[in-house]
Each structure stands twice: as C-alpha cells, then as structure tokens.
DSSP file (Angstrom, degrees, kcal/mol; ACC not computed):
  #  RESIDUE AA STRUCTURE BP1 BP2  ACC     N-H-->O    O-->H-N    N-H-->O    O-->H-N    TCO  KAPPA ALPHA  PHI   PSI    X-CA   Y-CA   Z-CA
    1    1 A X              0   0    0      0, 0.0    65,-0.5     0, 0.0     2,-0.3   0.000 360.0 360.0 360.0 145.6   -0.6  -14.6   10.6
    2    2 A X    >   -     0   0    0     63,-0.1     3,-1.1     1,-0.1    65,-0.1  -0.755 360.0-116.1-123.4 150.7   -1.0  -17.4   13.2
    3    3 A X  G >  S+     0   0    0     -2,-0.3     3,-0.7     1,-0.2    -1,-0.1   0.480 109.2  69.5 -79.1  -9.3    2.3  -19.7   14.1
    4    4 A X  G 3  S+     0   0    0      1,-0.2    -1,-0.2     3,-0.1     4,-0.0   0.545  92.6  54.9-115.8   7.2    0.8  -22.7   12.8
    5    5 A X  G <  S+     0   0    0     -3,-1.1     2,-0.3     2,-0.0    -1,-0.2  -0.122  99.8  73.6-103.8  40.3    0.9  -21.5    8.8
    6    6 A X  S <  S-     0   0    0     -3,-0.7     2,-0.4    -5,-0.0    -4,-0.0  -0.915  86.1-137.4-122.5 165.3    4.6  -20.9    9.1
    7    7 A X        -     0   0    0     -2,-0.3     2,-0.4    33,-0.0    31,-0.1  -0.972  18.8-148.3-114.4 143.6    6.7  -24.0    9.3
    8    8 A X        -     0   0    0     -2,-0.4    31,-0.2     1,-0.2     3,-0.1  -0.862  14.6-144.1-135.7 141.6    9.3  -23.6   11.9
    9    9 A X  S    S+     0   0    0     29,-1.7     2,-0.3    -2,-0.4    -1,-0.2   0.935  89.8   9.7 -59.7-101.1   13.5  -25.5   11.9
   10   10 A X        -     0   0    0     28,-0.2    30,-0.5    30,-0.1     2,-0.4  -0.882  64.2-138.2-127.2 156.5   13.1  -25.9   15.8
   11   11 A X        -     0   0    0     -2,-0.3     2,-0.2    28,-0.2    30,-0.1  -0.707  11.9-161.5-158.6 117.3   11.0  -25.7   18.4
   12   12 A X        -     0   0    0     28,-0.4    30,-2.2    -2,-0.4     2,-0.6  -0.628  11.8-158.0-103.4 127.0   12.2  -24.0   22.1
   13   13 A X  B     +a   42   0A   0     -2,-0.2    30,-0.2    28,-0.1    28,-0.0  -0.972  33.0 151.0-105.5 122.5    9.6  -25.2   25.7
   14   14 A X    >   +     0   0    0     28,-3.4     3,-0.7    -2,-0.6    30,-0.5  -0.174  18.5 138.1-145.7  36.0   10.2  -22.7   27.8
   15   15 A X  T 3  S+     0   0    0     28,-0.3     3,-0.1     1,-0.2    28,-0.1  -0.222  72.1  31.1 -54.9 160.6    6.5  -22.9   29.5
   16   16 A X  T 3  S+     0   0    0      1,-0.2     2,-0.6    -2,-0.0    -1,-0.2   0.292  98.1 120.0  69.3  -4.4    6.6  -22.6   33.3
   17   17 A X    <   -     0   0    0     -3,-0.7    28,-0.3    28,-0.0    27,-0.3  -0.590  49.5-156.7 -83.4  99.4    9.6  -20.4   32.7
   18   18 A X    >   -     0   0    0     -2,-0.6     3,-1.4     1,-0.1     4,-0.1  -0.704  40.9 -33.6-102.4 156.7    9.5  -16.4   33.9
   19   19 A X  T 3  S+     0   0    0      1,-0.3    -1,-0.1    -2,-0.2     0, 0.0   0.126 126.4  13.9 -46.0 128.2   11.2  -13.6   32.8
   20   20 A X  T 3> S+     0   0    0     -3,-0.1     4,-2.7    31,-0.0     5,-0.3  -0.746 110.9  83.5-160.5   6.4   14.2  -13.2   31.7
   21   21 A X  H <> S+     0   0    0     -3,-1.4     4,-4.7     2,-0.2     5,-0.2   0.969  92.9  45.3 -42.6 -74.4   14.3  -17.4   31.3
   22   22 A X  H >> S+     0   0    0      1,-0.2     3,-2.3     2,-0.2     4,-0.5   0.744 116.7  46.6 -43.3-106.2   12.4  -17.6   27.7
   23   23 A X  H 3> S+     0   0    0      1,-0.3     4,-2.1     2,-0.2    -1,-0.2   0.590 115.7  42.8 -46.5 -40.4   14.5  -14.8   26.4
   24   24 A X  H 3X S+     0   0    0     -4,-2.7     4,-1.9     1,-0.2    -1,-0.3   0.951 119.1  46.0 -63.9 -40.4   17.9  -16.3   27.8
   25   25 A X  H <X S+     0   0    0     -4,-4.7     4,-2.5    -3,-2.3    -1,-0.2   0.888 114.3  49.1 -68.4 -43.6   16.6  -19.8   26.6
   26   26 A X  H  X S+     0   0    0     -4,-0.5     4,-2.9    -5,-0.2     5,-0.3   0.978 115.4  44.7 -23.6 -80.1   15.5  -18.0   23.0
   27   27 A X  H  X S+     0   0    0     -4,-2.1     4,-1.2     1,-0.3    -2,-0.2   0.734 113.4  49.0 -44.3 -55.6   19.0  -16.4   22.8
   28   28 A X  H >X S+     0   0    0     -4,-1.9     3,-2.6     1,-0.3     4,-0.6   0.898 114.8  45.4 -57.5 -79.2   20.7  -19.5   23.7
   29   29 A X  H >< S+     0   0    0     -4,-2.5     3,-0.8     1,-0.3    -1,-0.3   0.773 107.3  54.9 -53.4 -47.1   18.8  -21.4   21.2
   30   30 A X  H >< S+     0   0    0     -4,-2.9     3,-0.6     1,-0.3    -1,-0.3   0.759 101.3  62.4 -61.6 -13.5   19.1  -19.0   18.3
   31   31 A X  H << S+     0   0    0     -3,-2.6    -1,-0.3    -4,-1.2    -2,-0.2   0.951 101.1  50.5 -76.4 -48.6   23.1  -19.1   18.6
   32   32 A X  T << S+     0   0    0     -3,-0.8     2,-0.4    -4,-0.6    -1,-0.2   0.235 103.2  72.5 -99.4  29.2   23.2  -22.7   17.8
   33   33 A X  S <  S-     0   0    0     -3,-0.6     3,-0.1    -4,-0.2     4,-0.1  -0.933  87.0 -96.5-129.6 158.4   20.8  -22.5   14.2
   34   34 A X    >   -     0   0    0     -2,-0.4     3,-1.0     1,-0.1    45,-0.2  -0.326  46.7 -85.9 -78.3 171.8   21.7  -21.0   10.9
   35   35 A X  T 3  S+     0   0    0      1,-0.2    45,-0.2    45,-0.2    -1,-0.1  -0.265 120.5  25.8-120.2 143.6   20.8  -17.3    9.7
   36   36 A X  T 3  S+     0   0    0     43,-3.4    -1,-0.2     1,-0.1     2,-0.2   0.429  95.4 121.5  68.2   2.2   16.9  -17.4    8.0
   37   37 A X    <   -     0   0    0     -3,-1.0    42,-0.8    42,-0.2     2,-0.3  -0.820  59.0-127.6 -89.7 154.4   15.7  -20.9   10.4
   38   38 A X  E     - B   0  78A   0     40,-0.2   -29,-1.7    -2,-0.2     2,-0.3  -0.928  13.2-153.8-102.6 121.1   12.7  -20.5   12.6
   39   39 A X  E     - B   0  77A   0     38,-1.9    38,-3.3    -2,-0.3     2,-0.2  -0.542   7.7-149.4 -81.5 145.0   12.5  -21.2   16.1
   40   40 A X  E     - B   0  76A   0    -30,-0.5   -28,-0.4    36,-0.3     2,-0.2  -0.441  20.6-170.2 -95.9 161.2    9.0  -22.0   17.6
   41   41 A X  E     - B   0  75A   0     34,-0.8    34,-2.1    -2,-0.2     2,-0.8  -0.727   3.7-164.2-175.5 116.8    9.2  -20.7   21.5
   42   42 A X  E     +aB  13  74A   0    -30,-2.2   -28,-3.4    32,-0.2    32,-0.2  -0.912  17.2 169.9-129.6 124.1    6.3  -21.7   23.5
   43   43 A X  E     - B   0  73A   0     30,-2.8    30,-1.9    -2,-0.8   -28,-0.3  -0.578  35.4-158.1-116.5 170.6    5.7  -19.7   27.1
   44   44 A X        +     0   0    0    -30,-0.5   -29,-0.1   -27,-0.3     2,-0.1   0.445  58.3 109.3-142.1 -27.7    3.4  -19.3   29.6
   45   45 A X    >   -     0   0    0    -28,-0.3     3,-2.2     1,-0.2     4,-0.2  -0.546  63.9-139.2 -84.6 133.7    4.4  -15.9   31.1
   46   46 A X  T 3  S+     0   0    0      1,-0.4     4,-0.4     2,-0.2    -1,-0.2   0.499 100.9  56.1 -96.1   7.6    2.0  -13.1   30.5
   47   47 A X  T 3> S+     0   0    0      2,-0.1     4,-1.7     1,-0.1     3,-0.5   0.847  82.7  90.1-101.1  -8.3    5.0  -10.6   29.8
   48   48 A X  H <> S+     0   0    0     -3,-2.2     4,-1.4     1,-0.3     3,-0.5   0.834  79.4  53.7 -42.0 -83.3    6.4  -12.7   27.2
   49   49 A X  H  > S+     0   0    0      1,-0.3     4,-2.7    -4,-0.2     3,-0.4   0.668 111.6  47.9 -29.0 -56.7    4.5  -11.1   24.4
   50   50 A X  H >4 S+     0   0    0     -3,-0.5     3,-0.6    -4,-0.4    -1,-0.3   0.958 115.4  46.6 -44.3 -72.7    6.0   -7.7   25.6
   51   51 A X  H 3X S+     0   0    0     -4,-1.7     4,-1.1    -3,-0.5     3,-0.2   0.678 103.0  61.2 -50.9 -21.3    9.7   -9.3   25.8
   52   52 A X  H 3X S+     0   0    0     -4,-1.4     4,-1.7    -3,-0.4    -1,-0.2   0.863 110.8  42.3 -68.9 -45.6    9.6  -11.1   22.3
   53   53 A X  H << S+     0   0    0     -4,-2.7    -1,-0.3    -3,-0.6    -2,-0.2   0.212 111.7  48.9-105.5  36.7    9.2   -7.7   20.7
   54   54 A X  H >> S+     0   0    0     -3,-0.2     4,-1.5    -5,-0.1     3,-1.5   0.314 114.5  45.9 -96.0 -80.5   11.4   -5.9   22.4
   55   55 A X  H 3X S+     0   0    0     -4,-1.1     4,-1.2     1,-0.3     6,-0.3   0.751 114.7  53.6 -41.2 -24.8   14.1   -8.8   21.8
   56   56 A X  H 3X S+     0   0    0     -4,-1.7     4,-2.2     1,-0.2    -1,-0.3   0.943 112.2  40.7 -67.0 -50.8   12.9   -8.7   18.3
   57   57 A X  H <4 S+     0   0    0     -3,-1.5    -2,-0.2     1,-0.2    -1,-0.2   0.919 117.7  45.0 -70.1 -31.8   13.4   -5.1   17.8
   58   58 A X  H  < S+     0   0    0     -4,-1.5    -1,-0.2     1,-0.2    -2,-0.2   0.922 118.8  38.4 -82.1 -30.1   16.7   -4.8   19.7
   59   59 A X  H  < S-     0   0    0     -4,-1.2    -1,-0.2    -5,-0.4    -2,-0.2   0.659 107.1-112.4 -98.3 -14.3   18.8   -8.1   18.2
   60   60 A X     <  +     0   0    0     -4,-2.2     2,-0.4     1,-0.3    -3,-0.1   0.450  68.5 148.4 101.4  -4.2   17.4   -7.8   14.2
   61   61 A X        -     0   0    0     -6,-0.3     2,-0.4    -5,-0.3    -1,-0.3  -0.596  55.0-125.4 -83.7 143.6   15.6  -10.9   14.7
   62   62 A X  E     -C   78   0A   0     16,-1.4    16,-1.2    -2,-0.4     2,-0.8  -0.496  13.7-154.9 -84.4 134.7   12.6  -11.2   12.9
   63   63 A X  E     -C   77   0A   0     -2,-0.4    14,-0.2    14,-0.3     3,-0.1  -0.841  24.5-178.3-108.4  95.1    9.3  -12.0   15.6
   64   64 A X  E     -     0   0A   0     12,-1.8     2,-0.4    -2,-0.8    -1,-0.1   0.765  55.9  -2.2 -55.3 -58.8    6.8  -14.0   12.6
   65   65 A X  E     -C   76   0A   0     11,-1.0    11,-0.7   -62,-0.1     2,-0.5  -0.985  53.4-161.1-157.6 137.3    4.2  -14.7   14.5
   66   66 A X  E     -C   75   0A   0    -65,-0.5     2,-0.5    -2,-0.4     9,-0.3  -0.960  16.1-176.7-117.6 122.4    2.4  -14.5   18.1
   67   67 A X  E     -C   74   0A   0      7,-1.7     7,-2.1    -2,-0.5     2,-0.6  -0.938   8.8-154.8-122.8 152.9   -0.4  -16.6   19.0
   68   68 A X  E     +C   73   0A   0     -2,-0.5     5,-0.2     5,-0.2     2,-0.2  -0.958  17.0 165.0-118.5 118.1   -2.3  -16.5   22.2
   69   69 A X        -     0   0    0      3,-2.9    -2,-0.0    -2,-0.6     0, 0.0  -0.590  54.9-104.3 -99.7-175.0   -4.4  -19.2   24.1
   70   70 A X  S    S+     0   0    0     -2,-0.2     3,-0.1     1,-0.1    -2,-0.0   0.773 123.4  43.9 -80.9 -24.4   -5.7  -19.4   27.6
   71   71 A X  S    S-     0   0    0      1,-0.2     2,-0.3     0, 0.0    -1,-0.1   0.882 117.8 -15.2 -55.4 -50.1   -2.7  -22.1   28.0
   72   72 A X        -     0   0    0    -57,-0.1    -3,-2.9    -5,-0.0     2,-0.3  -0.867  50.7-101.4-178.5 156.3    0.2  -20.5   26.3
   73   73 A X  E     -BC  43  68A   0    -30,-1.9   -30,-2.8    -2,-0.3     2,-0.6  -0.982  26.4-169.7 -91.5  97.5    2.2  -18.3   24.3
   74   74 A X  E     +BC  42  67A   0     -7,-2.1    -7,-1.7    -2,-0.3   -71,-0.2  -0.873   9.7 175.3-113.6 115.9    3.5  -19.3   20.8
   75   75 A X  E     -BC  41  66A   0    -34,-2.1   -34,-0.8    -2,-0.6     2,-0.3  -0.483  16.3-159.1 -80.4 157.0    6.1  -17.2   18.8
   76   76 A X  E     +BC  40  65A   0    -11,-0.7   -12,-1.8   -36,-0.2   -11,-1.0  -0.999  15.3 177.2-133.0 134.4    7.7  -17.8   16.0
   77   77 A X  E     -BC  39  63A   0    -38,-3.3   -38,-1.9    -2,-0.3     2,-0.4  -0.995  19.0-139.5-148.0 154.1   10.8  -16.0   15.3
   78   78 A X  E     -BC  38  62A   0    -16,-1.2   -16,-1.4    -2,-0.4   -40,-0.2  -0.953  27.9-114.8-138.0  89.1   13.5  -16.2   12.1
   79   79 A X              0   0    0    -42,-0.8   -43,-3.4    -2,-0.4   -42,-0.2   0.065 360.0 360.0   8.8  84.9   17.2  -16.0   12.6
   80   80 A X              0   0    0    -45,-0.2    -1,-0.2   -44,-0.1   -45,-0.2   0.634 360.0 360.0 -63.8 360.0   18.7  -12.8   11.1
C-alpha cells in the first residue's frame, strides 16, 4: 500500500534532517495527536526506512505505509 491511498490527521517535514532527528521529531509529534490519527513523516535520510520500523516495532506504533522516490521518504504511521 502506497502513502498516498491512506489519508493522514498530520503531516511531520523532517527532510534535510539525519538520524536520530526524524525519529525525535516523529516522537515529539505523535505525543501531541490522539490514539488511532496518522502522521505523514517525510525524510530524506537513507536510514530512515530502517529507523521507522524499528521505532514501529519497539513503541506499538503502527508504520502504514513507506514510499520511496529519488527525492524522499514518505511514512505513514497510526498512533497506538
């Protein structure tokens, strides 16, 4: 499934951003939304994909969707 057939609450830039930035920025963001909303989370750093499902796996949130261009990184991830 590709991130742009899910519709996502709000929507995190954390381009130009290396690890551990995007996750901190994630974390940040998912503390101020309600339990089942979807964050968007658009990155440029090539470990992202790697850190998204690790942070999925480790905090119960669920990781939706990845899509990959030559630009960017977009996740979609759902608020346990």
């Amino acid at each position: 499934m590709t991130t742009t057939d899910i519709p996502h609450d709000f929507e995190l830039d954390a381009r130009g951003l290396n690890c551990p930035l995007p996750i901190l920025r994630t974390k940040k963001a998912l503390n101020g939304m309600g339990s089942g909303q979807v964050l968007k989370i658009l990155a440029t750093d090539p470990g992202s994909v790697r850190d998204f499902q690790a942070f999925s796996k480790q905090t119960g949130n669920e990781l939706l969707g990845v899509d990959e261009s030559p630009e960017e990184f977009r996740f979609l991830m759902r608020k346990r």
